[in-house]
C-alpha positions in Angstrom: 63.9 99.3 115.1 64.5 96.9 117.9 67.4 98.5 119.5 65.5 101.9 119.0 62.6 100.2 121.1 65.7 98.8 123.7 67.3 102.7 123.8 63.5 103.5 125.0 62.8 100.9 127.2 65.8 99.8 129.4 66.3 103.3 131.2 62.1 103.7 131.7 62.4 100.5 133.4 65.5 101.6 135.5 63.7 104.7 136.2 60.4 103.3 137.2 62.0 101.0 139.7 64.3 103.2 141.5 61.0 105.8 141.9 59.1 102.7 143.0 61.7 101.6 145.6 62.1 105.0 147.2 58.4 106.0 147.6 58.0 102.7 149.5 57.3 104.1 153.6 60.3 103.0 155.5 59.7 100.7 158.2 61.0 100.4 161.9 62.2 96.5 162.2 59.9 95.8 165.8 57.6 92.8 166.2 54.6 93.9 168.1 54.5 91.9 171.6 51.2 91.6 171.3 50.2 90.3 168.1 53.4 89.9 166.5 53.6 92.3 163.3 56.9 92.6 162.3 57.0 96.2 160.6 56.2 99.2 161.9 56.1 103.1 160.2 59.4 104.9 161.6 57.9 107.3 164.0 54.9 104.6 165.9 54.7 104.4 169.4 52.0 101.9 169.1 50.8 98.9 166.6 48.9 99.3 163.4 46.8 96.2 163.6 46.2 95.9 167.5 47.2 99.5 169.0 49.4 97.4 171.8 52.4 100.1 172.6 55.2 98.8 171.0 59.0 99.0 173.4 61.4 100.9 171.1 
């Protein structure tokens, strides 16, 4: 019964995970000079959190 449960389990998990990991928005690695967020969506010419342009 247990390994039935593991057969079930184990490859939902995998699954779940991998769907998780690539619906996550990709971010552009640029600190904000302004107020410093590090993190920025791929295509945004200026900050989230202040609206400072950021220098791509």
């Amino acid at each position: 019964m247990i390994t039935g449960y593991s057969i079930i389990a184990v490859p939902t998990g995998i699954f779940t995970s991998e769907l998780a990991r690539n619906m996550r928005p990709q971010l552009n690695p640029v600190t904000c000079p302004n107020c410093g967020k590090f993190g920025h969506a791929i295509a945004a010419e200026f900050c989230d959190r202040c609206g400072h342009a950021l220098h791509i």
